[in-house]
VEXDREN-240327 format. One record per residue (C-alpha): residue number from 1; residue in three letters; x, z, y. Coordinates in steps of 0.1 Angstrom, whole numbers, plus 2048, in hexadecimal, padded with zeros to 3 digits. Last residue first. Layout:
<rs>
<r n="NUM" res="ala" xx="X" zz="Z" yy="Y"/>
...
</rs>
This chain:
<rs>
<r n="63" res="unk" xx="7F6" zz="A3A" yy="932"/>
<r n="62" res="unk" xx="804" zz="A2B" yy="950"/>
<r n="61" res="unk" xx="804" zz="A30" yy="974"/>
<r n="60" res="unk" xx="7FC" zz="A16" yy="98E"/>
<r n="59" res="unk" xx="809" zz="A18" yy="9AD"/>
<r n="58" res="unk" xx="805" zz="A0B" yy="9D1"/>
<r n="57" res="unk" xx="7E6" zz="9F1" yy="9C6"/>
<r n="56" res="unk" xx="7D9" zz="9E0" yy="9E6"/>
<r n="55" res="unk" xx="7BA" zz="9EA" yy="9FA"/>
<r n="54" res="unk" xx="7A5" zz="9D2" yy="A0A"/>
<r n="53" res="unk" xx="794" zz="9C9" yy="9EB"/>
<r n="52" res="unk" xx="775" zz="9B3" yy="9F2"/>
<r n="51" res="unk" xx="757" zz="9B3" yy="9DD"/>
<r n="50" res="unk" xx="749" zz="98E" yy="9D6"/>
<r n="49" res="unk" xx="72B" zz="982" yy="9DA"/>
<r n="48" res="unk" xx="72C" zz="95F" yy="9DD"/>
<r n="47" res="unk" xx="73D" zz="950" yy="9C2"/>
<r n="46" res="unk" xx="746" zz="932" yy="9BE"/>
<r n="45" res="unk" xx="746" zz="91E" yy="996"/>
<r n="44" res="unk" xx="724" zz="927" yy="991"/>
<r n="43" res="unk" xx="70D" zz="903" yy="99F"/>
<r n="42" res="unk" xx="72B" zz="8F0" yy="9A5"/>
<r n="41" res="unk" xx="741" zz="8FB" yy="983"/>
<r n="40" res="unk" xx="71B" zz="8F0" yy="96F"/>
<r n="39" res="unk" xx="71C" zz="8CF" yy="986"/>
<r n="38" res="unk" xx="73C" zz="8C5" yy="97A"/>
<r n="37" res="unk" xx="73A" zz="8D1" yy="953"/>
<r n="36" res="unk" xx="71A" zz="8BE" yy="950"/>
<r n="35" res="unk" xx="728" zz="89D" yy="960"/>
<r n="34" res="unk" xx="744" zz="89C" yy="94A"/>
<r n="33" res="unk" xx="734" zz="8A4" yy="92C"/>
<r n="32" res="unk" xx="719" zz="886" yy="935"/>
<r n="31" res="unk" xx="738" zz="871" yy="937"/>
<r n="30" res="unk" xx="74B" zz="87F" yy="916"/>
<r n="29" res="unk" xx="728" zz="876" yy="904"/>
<r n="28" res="unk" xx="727" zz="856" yy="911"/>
<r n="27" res="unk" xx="74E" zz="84C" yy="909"/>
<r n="26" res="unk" xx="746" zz="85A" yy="8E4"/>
<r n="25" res="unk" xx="722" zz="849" yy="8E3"/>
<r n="24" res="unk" xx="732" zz="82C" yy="8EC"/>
<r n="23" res="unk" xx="751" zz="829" yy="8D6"/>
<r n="22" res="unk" xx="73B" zz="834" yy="8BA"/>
<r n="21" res="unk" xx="720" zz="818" yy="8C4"/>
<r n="20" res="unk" xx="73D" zz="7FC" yy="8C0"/>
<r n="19" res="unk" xx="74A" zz="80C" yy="89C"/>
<r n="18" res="unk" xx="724" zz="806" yy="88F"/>
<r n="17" res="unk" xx="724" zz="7E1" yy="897"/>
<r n="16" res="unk" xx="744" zz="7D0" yy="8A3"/>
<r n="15" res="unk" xx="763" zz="7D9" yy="8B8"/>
<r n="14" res="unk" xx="778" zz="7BF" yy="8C8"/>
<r n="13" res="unk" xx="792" zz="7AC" yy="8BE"/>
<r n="12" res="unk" xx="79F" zz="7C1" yy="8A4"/>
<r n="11" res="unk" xx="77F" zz="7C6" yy="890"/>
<r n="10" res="unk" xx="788" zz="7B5" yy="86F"/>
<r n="9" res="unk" xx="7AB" zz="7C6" yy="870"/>
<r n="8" res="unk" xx="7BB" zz="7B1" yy="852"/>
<r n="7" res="unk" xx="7D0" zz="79A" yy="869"/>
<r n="6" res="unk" xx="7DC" zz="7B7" yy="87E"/>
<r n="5" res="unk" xx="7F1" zz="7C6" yy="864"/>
<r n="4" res="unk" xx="7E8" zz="7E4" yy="850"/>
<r n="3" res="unk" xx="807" zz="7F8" yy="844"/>
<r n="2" res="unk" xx="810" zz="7F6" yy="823"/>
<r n="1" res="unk" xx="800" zz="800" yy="800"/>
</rs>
């Protein structure tokens, strides 16, 4: 058994059939992934009510 070679690809030109809607659903799904993860970090990704520390640590002792 050797390595394939490009004559025995039947699909090297371009992709056919059931291969073709994997390559879509794959670059579709990472898409709609995409827009998800944006708008979720928009929508919670700042946050408003935060407590401010004006004080810094001087020392911290250890257990």
């Amino acid at each position: 058994m050797g390595e394939p070679e490009l004559e025995d690809i039947s699909d090297y030109n371009e992709l056919k059939g059931n291969k073709k809607r994997v390559v879509w659903a794959v670059i579709i799904g990472g898409i709609l992934m995409s827009i998800i993860y944006v708008y979720v970090a928009n929508a919670y990704g700042s946050v408003k009510d935060s407590i401010k520390a004006e004080d810094s640590v001087k020392y911290m002792p250890l257990k």
